[in-house]
ROVOKOL-21127 format. One record per residue (C-alpha): residue number from 1; x negated, y negated, z; residue in three letters. Coordinates in pm, 1 decimal. Layout:
N
<pt NUM,<X,Y,Z>,'ALA'>
...
This chain:
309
<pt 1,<-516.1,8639.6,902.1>,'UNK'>
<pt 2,<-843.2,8452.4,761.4>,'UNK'>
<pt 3,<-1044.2,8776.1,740.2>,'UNK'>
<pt 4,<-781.4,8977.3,575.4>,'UNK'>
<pt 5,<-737.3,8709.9,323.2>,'UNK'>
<pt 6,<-1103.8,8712.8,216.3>,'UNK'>
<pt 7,<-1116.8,9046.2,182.0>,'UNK'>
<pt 8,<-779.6,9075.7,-76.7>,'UNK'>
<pt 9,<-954.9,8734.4,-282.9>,'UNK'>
<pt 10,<-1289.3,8957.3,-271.9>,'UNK'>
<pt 11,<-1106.6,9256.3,-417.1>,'UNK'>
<pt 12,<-951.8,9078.9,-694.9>,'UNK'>
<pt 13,<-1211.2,8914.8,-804.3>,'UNK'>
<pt 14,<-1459.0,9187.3,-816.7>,'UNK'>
<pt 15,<-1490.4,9581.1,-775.5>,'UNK'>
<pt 16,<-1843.5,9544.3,-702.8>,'UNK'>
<pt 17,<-1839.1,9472.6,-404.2>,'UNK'>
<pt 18,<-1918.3,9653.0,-104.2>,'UNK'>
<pt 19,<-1754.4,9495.2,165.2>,'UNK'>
<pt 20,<-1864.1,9559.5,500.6>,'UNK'>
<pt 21,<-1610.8,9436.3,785.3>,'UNK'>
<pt 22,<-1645.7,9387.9,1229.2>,'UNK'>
<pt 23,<-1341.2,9402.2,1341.3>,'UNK'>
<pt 24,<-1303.5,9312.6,1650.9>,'UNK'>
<pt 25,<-1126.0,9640.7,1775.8>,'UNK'>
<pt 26,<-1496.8,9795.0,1682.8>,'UNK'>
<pt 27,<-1764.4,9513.5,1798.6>,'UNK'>
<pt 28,<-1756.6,9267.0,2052.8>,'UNK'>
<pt 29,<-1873.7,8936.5,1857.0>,'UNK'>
<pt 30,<-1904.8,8773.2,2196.1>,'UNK'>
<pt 31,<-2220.1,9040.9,2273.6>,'UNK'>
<pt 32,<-2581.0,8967.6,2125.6>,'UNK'>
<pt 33,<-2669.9,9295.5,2151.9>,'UNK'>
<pt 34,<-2350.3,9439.4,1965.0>,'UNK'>
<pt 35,<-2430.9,9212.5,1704.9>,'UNK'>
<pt 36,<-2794.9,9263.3,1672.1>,'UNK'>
<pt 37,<-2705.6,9606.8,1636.4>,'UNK'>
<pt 38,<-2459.9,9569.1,1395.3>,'UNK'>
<pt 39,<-2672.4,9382.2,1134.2>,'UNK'>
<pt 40,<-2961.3,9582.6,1190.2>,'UNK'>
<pt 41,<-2706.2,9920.8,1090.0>,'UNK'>
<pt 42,<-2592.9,9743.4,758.5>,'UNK'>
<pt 43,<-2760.8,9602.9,402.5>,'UNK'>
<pt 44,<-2560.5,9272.7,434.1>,'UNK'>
<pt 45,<-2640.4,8991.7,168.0>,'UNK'>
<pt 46,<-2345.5,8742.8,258.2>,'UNK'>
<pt 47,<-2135.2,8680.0,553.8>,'UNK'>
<pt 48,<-1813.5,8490.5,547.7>,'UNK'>
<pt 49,<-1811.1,8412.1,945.7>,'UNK'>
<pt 50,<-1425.3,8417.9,970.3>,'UNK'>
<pt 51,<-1352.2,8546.4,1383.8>,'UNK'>
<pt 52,<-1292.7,8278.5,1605.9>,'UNK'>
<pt 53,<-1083.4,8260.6,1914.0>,'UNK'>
<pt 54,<-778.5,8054.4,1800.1>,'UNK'>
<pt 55,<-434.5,7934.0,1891.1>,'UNK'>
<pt 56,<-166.8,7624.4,1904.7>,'UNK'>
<pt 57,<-157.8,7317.7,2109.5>,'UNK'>
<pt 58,<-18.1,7508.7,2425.4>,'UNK'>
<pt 59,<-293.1,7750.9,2409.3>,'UNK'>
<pt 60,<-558.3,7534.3,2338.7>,'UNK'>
<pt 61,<-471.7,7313.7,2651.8>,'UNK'>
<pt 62,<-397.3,7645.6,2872.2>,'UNK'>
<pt 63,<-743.5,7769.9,2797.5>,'UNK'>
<pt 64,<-1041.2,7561.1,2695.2>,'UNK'>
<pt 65,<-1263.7,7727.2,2883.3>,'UNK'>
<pt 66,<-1224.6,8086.8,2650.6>,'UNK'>
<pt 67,<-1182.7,7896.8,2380.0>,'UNK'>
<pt 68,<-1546.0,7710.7,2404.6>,'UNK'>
<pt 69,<-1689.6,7999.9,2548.9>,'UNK'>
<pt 70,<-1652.9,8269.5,2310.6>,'UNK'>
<pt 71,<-1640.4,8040.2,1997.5>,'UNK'>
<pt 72,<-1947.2,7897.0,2122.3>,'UNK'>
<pt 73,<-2038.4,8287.7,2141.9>,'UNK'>
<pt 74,<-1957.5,8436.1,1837.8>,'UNK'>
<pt 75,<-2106.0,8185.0,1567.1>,'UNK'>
<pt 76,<-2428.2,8156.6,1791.5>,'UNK'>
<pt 77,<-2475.3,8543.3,1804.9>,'UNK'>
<pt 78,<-2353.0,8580.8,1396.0>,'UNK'>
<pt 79,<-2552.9,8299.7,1276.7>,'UNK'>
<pt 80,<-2878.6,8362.1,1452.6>,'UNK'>
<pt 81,<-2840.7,8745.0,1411.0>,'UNK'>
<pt 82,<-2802.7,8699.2,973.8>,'UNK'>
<pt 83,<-3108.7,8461.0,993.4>,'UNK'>
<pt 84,<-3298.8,8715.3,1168.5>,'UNK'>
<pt 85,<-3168.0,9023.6,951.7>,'UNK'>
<pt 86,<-3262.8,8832.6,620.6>,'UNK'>
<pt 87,<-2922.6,8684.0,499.4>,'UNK'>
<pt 88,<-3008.3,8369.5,309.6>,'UNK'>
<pt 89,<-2585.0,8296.0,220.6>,'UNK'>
<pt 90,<-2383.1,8222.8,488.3>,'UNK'>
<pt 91,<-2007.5,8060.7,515.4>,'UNK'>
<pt 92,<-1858.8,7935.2,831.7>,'UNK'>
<pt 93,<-1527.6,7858.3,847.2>,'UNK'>
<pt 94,<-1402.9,7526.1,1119.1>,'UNK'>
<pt 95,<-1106.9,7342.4,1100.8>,'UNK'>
<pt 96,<-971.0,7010.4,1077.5>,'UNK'>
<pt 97,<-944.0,6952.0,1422.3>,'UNK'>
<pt 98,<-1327.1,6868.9,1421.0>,'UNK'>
<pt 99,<-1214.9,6515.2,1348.2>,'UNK'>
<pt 100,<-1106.0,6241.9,1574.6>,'UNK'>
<pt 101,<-832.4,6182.6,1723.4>,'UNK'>
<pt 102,<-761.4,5866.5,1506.0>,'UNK'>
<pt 103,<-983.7,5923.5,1245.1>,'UNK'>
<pt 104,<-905.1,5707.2,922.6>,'UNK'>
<pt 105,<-644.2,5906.8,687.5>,'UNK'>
<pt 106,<-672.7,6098.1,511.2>,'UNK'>
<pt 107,<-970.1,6238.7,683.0>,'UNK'>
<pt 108,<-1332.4,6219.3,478.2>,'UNK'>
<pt 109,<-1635.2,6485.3,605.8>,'UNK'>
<pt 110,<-1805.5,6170.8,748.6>,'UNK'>
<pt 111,<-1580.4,6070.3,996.0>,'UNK'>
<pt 112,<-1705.1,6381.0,1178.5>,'UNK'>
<pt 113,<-1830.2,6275.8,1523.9>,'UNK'>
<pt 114,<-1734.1,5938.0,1502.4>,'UNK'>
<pt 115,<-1466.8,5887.4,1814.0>,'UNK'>
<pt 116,<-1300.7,6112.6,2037.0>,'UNK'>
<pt 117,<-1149.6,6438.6,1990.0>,'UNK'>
<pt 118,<-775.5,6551.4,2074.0>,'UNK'>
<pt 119,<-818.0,6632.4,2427.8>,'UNK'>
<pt 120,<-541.7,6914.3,2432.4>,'UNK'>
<pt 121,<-831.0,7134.4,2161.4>,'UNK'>
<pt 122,<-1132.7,6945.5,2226.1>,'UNK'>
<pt 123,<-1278.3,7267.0,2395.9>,'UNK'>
<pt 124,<-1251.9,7431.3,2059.7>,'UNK'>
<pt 125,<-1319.2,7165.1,1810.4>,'UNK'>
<pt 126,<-1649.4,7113.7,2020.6>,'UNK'>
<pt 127,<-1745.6,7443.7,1945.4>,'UNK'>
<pt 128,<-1652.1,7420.4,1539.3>,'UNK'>
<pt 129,<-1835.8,7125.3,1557.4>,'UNK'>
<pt 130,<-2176.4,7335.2,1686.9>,'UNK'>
<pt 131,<-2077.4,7554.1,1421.4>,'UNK'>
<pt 132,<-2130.0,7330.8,1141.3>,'UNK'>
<pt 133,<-2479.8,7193.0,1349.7>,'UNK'>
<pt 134,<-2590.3,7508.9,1361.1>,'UNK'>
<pt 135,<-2606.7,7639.3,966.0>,'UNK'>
<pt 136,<-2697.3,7257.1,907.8>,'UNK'>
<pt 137,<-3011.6,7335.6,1176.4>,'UNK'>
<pt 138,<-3057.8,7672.0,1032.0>,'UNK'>
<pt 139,<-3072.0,7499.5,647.3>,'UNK'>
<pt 140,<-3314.2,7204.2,725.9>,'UNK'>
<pt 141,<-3538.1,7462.9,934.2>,'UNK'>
<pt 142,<-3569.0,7783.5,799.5>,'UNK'>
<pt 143,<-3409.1,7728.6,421.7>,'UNK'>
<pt 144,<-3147.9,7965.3,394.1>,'UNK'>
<pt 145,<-2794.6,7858.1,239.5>,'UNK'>
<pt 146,<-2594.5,7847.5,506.3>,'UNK'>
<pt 147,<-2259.6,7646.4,425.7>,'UNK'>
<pt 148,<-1940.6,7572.8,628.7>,'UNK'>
<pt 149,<-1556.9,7453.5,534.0>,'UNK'>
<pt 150,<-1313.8,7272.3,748.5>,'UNK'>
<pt 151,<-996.0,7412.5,612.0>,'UNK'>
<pt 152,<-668.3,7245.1,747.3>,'UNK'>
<pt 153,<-362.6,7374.8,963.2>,'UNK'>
<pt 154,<-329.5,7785.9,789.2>,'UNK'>
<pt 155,<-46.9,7955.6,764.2>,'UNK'>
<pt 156,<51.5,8270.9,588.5>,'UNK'>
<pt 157,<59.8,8709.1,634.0>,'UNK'>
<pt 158,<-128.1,8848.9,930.7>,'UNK'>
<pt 159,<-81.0,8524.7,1156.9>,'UNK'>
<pt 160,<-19.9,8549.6,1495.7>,'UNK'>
<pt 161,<358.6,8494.1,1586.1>,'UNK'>
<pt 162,<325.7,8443.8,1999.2>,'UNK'>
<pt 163,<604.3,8226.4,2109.1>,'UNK'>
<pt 164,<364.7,7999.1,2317.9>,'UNK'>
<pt 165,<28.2,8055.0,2216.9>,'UNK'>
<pt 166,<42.1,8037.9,1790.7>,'UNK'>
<pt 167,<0.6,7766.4,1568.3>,'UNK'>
<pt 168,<340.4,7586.1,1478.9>,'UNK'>
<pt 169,<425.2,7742.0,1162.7>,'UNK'>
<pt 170,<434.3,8123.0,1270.0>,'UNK'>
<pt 171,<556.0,7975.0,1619.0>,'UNK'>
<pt 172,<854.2,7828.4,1454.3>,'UNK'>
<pt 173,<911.1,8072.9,1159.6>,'UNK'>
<pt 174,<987.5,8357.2,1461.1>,'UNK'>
<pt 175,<1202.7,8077.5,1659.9>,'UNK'>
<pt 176,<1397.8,7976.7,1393.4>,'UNK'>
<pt 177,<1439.5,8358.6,1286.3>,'UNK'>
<pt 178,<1515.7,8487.1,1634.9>,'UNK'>
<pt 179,<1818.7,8195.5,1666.3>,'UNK'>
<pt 180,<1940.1,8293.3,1323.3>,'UNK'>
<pt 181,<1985.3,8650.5,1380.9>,'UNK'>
<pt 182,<2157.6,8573.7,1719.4>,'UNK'>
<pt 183,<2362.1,8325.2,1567.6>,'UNK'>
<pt 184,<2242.6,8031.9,1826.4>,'UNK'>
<pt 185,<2405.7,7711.1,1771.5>,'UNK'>
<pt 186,<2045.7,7512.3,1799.5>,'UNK'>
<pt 187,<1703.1,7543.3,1769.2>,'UNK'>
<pt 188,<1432.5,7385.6,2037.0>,'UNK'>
<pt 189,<1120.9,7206.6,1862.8>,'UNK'>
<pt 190,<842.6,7121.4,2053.9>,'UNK'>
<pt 191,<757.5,6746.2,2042.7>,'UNK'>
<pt 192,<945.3,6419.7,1860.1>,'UNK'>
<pt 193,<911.7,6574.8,1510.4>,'UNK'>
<pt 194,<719.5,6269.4,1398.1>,'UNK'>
<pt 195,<350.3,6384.1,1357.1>,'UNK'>
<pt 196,<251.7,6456.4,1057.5>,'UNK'>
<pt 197,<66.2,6799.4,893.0>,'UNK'>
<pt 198,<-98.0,6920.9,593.5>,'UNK'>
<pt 199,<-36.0,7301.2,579.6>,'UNK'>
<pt 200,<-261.2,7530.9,348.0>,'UNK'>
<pt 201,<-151.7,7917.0,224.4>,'UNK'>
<pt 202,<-414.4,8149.5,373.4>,'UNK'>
<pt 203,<-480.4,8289.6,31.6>,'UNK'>
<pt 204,<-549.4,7933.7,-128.6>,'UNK'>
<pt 205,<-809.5,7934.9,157.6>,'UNK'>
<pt 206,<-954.0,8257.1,91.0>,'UNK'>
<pt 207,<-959.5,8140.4,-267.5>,'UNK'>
<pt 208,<-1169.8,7815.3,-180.6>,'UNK'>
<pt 209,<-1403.9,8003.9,35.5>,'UNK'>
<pt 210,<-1512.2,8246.9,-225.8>,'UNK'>
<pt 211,<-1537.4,7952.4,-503.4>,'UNK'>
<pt 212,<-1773.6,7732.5,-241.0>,'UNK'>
<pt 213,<-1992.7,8048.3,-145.6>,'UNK'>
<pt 214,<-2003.3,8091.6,-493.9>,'UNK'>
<pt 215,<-2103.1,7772.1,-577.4>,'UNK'>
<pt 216,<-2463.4,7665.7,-754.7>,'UNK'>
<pt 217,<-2667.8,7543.5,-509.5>,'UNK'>
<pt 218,<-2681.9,7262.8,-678.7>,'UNK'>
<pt 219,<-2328.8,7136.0,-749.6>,'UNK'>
<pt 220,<-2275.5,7220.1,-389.3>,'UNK'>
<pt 221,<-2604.9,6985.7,-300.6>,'UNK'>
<pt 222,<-2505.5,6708.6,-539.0>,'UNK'>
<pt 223,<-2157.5,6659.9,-323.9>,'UNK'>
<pt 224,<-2270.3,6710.1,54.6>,'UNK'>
<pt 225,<-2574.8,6527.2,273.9>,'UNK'>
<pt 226,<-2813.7,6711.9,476.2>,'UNK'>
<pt 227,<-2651.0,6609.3,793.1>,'UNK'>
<pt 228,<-2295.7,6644.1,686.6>,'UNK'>
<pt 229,<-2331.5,6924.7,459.6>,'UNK'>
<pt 230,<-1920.8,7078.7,542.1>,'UNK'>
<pt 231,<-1657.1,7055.0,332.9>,'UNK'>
<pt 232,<-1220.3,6989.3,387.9>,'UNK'>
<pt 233,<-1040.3,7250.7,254.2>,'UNK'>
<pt 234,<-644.0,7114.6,189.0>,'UNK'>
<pt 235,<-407.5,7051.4,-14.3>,'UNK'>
<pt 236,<-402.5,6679.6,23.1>,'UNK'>
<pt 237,<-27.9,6658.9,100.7>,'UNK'>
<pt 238,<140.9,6642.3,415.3>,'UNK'>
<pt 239,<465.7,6626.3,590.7>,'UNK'>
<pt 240,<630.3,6518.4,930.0>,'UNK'>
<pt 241,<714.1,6800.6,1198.4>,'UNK'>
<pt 242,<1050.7,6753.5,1145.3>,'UNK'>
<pt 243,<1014.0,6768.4,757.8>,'UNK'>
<pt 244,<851.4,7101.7,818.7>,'UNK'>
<pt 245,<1141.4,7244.4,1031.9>,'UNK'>
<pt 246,<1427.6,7152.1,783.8>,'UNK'>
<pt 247,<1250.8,7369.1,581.7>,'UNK'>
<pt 248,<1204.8,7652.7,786.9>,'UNK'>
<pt 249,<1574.8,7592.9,875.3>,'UNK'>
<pt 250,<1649.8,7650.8,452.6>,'UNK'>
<pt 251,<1393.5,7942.0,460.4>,'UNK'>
<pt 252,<1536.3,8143.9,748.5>,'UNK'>
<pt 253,<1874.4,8077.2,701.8>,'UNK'>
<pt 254,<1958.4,7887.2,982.6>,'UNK'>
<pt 255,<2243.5,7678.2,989.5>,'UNK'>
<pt 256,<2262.0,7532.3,1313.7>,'UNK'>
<pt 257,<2138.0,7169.4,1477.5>,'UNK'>
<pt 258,<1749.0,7112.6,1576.0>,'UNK'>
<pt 259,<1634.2,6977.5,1915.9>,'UNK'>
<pt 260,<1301.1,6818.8,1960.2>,'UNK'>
<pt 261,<1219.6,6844.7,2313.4>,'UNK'>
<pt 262,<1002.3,6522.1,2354.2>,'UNK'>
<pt 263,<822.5,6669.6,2691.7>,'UNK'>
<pt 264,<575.1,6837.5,2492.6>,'UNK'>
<pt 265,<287.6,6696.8,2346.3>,'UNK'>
<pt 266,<294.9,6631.4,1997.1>,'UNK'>
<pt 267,<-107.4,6614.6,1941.3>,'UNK'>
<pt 268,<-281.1,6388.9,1703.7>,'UNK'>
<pt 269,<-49.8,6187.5,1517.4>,'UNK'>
<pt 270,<-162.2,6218.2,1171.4>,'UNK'>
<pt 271,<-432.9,6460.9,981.2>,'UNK'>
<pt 272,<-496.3,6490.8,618.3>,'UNK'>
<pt 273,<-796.0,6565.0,492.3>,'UNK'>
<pt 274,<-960.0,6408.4,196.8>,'UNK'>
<pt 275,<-1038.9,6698.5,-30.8>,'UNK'>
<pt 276,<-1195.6,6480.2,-288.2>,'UNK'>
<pt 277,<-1485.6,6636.6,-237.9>,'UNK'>
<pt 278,<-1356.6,7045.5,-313.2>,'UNK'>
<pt 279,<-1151.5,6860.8,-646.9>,'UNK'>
<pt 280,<-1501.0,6774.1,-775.5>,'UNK'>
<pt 281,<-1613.6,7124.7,-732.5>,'UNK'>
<pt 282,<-1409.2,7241.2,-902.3>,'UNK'>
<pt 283,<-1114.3,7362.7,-702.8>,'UNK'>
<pt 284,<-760.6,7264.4,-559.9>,'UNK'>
<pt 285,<-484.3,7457.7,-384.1>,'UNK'>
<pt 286,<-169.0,7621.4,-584.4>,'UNK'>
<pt 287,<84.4,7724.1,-352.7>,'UNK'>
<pt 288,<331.4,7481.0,-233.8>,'UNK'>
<pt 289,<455.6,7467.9,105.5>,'UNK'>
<pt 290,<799.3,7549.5,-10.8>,'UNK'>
<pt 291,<679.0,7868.8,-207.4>,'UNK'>
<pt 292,<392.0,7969.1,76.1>,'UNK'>
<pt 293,<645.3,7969.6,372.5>,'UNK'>
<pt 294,<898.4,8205.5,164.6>,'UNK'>
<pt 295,<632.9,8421.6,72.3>,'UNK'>
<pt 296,<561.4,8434.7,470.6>,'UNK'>
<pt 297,<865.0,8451.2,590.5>,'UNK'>
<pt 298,<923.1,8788.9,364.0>,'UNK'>
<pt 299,<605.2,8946.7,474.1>,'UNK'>
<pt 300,<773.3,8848.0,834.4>,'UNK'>
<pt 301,<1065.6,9025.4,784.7>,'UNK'>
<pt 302,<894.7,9348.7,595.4>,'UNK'>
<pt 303,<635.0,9384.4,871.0>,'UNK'>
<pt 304,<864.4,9266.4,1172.5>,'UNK'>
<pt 305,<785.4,9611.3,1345.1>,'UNK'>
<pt 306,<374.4,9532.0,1365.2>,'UNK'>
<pt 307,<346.0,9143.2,1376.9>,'UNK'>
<pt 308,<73.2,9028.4,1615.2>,'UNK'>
<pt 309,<222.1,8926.5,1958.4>,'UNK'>
């Protein structure tokens, strides 16, 4: 979803580019040797480090240790391996759930690493959070340019629409489909429906990731510290779970009554980042949740034959 994104904001904005792509059907990012190979067989002058081993709150719990593992993996071997083939730009992608668990709201870059994580994706925000260290380390030692983002909760074409294992807007988008075309007099939601979410379009991401790559060195200097050099991507507006599935209910179609099922975990109970910082440089999102999850749901329904899972 993420990659694919970048790629369509890199095409619009320029023809110049020549944009060289590991998939992961063709390398194994979890395999120095794959990747040493990979930047030694290409010119490469900037690397948006998108892959990452993701999933929602069920599969974050079910599996921390692949999660820590081959995130841990994939940004050591890709950072390290564009150092060592010359790359001097570099853009990392996190995610929000870097931040405590109750961290102040909304959530500034400097509350990073200052109380404990969400233990249901600790496993993975650990490894996000050696991310960040690691283009930080890479900066302060060797002097390349090596920036990361912390975009919030994504959503948009190309996600991954598991039942059980995807993040809660594709997860409930192909619920609250699946009841509708079956006619089914209720839909189940997982948790109370009181935790709130900020939700960001996957191509208002792409869009911020190619304006802070972009960036002068400079401006991007002036509004980051040497030790807390990432920056929240958002849209700086958020909404309750249950808020998010009466719309999904209007977007689908469906009719019927919703059930929160208050045995599963609901997560941290609040994150919104501060994106104070990205307004200053010069950017802020432009697709509205209501808009965003109709545009998904359409790509949902014309590509319904080849969604992910």
């Amino acid at each position: 979803m993420v990659g694919s994104a970048i790629i369509r904001q890199l095409r619009q904005q320029s023809t110049q580019h020549r944009i060289v792509v590991a998939d992961r059907n063709d390398i194994d990012l979890t395999n120095q040797e794959a990747v040493r190979d990979f930047f030694t067989s290409e010119r490469i002058d900037q690397v948006y480090l998108a892959a990452a081993k993701v999933g929602g709150i069920h599969a974050n719990n079910a599996y921390p240790a692949e999660f820590i593992y081959e995130n841990l993996m994939i940004e050591s071997n890709i950072i390290h391996q564009a150092y060592t083939s010359g790359v001097r730009e570099l853009l990392f992608l996190g995610s929000s759930c870097i931040y405590p668990k109750y961290a102040q709201q909304p959530i500034v870059e400097t509350e990073l690493l200052n109380g404990a994580l969400e233990p249901t994706n600790e496993a993975y925000a650990i490894a996000k959070i050696a991310g960040i260290k690691l283009c930080e380390s890479y900066n302060r030692q060797y002097g390349v340019d090596y920036r990361s983002v912390m975009p919030t909760n994504l959503y948009g074409p190309n996600d991954n629409f598991h039942p059980e294992n995807s993040h809660v807007i594709p997860a409930m988008m192909r619920r609250f489909h699946e009841a509708t075309s079956a006619n089914d007099s209720e839909v189940v939601v997982w948790g109370s429906g009181k935790p709130m979410r900020e939700f960001l379009h996957v191509d208002d991401m792409a869009a911020a990731c190619l304006h802070v790559m972009n960036l002068d060195k400079t401006i991007y200097e002036e509004n980051t510290e040497p030790m807390m050099s990432h920056i929240n991507i958002g849209t700086g507006v958020d909404c309750t779970i249950r808020e998010l599935a009466e719309t999904m209910a209007t977007v689908t179609g469906f009719r019927g009554k919703l059930r929160f099922d208050t045995s599963k975990p609901d997560g941290t109970p609040r994150k919104l980042l501060d994106v104070s910082r990205i307004h200053k440089m010069g950017w802020e999102s432009s697709i509205r949740i209501e808009q965003g999850l109709a545009d998904t749901y359409k790509w949902f329904l014309e590509n319904s034959r080849t969604l992910r899972a």
